[in-house]
C-alpha positions in Angstrom: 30.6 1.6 -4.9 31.7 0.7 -8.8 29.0 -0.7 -10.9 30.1 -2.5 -14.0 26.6 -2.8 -15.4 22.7 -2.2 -13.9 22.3 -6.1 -13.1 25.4 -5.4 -10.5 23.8 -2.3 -8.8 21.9 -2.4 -5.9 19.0 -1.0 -7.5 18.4 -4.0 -9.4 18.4 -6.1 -6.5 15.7 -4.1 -4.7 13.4 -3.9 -7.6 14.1 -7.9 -8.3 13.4 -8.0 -4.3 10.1 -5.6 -5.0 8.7 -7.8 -7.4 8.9 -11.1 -5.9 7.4 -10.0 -2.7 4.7 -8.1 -4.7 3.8 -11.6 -6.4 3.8 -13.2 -3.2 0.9 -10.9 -2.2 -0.8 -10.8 -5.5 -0.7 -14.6 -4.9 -1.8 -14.8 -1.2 -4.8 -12.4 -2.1 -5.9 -14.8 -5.4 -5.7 -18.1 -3.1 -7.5 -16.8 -0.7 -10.0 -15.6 -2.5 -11.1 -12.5 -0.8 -13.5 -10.1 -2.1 -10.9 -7.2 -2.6 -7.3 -6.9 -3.9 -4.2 -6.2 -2.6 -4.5 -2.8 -3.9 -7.8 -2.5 -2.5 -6.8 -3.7 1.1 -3.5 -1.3 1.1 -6.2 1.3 0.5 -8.7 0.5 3.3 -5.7 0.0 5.2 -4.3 3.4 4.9 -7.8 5.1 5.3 -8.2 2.7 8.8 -5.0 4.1 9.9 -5.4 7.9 8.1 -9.1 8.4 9.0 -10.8 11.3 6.3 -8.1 11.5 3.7 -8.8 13.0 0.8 -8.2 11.1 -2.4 -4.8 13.1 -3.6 -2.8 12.8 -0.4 -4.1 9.3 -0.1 -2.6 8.6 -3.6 0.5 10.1 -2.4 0.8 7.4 0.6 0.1 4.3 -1.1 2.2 5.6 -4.5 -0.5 5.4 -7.1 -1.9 8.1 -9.6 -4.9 9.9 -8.4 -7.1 8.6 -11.1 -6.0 5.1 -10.1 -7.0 5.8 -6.4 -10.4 7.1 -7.6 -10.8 3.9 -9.4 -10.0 1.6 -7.1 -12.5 3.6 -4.3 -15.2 3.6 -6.5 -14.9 -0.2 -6.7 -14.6 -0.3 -2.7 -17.6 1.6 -2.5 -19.5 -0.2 -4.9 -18.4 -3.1 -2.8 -19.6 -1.7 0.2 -16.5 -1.5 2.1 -16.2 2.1 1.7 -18.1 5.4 1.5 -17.5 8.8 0.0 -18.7 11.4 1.6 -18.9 15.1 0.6 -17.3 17.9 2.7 -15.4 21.2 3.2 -11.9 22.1 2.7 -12.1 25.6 3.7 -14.2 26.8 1.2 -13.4 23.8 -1.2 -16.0 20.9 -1.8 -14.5 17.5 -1.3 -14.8 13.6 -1.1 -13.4 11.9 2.1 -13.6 8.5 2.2 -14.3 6.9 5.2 -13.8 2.7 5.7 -17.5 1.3 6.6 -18.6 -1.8 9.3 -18.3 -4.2 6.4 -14.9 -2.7 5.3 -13.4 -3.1 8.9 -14.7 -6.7 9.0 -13.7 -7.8 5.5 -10.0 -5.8 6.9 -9.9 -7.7 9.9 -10.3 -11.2 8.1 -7.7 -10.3 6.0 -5.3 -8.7 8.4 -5.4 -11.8 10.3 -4.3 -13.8 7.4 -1.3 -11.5 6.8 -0.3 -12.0 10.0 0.4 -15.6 9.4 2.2 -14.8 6.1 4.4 -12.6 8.2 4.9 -14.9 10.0 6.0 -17.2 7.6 8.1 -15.2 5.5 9.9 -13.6 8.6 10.6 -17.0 10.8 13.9 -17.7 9.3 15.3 -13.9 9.7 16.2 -11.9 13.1 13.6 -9.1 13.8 16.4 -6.9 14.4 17.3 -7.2 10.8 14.0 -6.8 9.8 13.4 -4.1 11.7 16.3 -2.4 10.0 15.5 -3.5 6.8 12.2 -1.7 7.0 13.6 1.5 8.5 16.2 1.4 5.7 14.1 1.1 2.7 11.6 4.0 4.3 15.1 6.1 4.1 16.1 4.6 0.4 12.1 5.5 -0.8 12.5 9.2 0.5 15.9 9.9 -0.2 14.9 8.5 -4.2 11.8 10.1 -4.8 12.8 13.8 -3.5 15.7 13.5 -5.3 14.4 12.4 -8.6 11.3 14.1 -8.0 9.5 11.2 -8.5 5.4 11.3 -8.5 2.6 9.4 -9.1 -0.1 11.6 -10.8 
């Protein structure tokens, strides 16, 4: 394919994609005023569906520096929605984080309410084409960030 310019190149059109359905979240989470972010929930998310990861590969799954990740567990665990607890890695001391009662409750609630925003921004597109969509953009991510090297540190 021939770009003439970046506005014209599929990139662009993914990021513009990327943003707006990042605002509808950021959104979503504001109106509904629950007691974590969007952030936040990816992260108890992940850890719900990853149980024990340690802070650096969970950095690596949700695409966020490692301080960042520290960050926003610290505020989950000051929240009481998740604890850090100290452990072995071989002969390494680490943190695992593990999601608490109240962080699979305050999940739950929320989970529920994403369901019906899927719901709404899906009902007017075929699940097939959804479901491709989704496996295409898991390829496009990869493919991008082995072979710019990309990394969130």
């Amino acid at each position: 394919m021939k770009y003439t310019s970046y506005t014209n190149f599929w990139l662009h059109d993914l990021e513009l994609t990327s943003r707006i359905t990042h605002e509808i979240a950021r959104k979503f989470f504001e109106t509904n005023n629950f007691q974590i972010n969007i952030d936040e929930y990816i992260i108890i998310d992940t850890l719900l569906n990853n149980p024990d990861l340690l802070q650096m590969k969970l950095a690596k799954m949700i695409l966020k520096g490692r301080a960042h990740t520290g960050r926003f567990l610290m505020s989950l665990e000051d929240k009481g929605f998740v604890e850090r607890i100290p452990s072995k890695n071989g002969k390494r001391l680490v943190i695992r984080s593990k999601v608490t009662d109240e962080g699979k409750k305050i999940h739950s609630k929320i989970t529920k309410n994403i369901q019906e925003l899927a719901k709404e921004c899906s009902e007017s597109l075929p699940d097939e084409m959804l479901a491709n969509l989704q496996k295409n953009l898991k390829q496009i991510r990869a493919s991008l960030q082995e072979k710019f090297d990309v990394k969130f540190e």
